[in-house]
Steps between C-alpha positions, in 0.01 A plus 500: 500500500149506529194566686118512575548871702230544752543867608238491760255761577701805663786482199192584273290739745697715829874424322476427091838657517631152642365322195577732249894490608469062539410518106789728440765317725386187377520606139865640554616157625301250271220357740195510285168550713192397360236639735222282566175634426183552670686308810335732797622501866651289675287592828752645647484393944167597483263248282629208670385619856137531330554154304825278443284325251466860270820545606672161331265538210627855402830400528509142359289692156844713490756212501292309277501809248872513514492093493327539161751726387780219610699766661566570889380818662725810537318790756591747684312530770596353818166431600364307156853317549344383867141458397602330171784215687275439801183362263728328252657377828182365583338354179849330465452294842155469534368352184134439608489862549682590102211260396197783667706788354541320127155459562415835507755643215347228265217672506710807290665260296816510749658203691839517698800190552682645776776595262555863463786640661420877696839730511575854613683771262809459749505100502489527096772759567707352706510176380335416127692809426742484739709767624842473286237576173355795690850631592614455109145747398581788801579755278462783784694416801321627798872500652434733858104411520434402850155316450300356833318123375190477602336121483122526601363205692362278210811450382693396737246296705365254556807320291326142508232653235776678329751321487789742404624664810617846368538657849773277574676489172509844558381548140375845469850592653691303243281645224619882629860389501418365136434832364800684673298632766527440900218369728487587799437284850187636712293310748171512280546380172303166529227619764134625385424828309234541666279516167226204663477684833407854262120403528440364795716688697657872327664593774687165576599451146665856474676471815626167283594662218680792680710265637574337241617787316669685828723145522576607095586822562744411801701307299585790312347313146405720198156326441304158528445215271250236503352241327135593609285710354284500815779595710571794242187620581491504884872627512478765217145616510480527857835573569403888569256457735666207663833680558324791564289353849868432634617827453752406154505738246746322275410286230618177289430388184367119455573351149342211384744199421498534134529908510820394679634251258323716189745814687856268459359401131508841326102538523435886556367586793194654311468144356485343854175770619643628800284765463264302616640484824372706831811536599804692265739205339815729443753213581718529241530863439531496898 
């Protein structure tokens, strides 16, 4: 298996810890990643409020790089994995409007045919992979690990633009079970973060994210996994101050997805950087 990997901008700036285990999860179970270079952002929600134009153009100059490259995209950020489907989405169905954006990339030697393919980590996981070949490389059970999933939004919704419905599959859950551990059911695991609502609105978005994690630690679960690195950093780097406006003094740790699968390979947990976190990851020695 391989890939063009598109990172995205917060696996290489607020959580390079998320990157750095990808590489070493995908190395342990023979997905090469060849990172595309000089790709920039995707424009995150933002550029396409300014300009949908900019907004197609920086995306359609990614696919294309991966197109040259003849391989589909692997990333793992939830919101490049929107951002990324919803303009290939587009160029696909509206060819008058591919033709302005090729018009544009031609002018840096770039041109794009609709035909790259965008993936998350846990789509490639769950089925390019697939889960029997994960269960066959779990070398340490996390047998008695009570783990709360956490989607994100841009993940699970809108599914037309997805078009892989991972909420209802239930596939972070069935990835847990995969590597001995047990997820646990809580009301919040496919509402908002909050992290969008963080600049516009502080107060809002940690009243979010204190729910979020309040809902996590009801349910009695040992720590968090997601799939976003955005969501990482709303529930782990404000989780202090968030818990600590609603009078919680406890704390969770939130693990990326591939610290999580990196954790049932045999990868040390110095290997995985969770001293990088804000908050303690003792889940194992727990």
């Amino acid at each position: 298996m391989k890939y063009a990997y598109y990172p995205g901008c917060a696996a290489k700036g607020s959580t390079p810890e998320a990157d750095f285990t990808t590489r070493l999860v995908a190395q342990t179970l023979g997905i090469e990643l060849l990172e595309l270079q000089n790709s920039g952002c995707c424009g995150a929600k933002e550029i396409r409020v300014v300009s949908r134009r900019l907004d197609l153009n920086l995306n359609a100059r990614i696919l294309s790089l991966a197109q040259g490259l003849g391989l589909d995209i692997l990333t793992i950020c939830n919101t490049c994995l929107l951002n990324l489907n919803q303009a290939n989405n587009q160029l696909k169905a509206e060819p008058e409007t591919l033709q302005k954006v090729n018009k544009s990339l031609s002018k840096i030697g770039l041109s794009y045919d609709g035909s790259t393919n965008v993936k998350h980590l846990l789509h490639v996981l769950l089925t390019d992979l697939g889960l029997d070949r994960l269960k066959q490389s779990v070398k340490t059970p996390l047998t008695g690990l009570k783990v709360a999933p956490f989607y994100g939004c841009h993940i699970v919704r809108p599914v037309k633009d997805l078009g892989f419905d991972v909420a209802k599959t239930e596939s972070l859950e069935a990835l847990v079970r995969t590597l001995h551990a047990h997820p646990v059911e809580y009301p919040g695991r496919t509402k908002c973060c909050g992290f969008y609502v963080l600049m516009p609105n502080e107060a809002a978005a940690s009243g979010m994210i204190a729910h979020r994690l309040e809902e996590a630690l009801k349910a009695d679960a040992d720590c968090i996994v997601t799939p976003c690195p955005l969501c990482h950093v709303a529930l782990d780097m404000f989780q202090e101050q968030a818990l600590g406006k609603v009078g919680i003094r406890r704390t969770i740790p939130v693990l990326h997805l591939p610290q999580l699968v990196g954790l049932a390979l045999g990868i040390s947990e110095k290997n995985l950087q969770f001293s990088r976190h804000l908050v303690r990851v003792n889940i194992l020695g727990k």
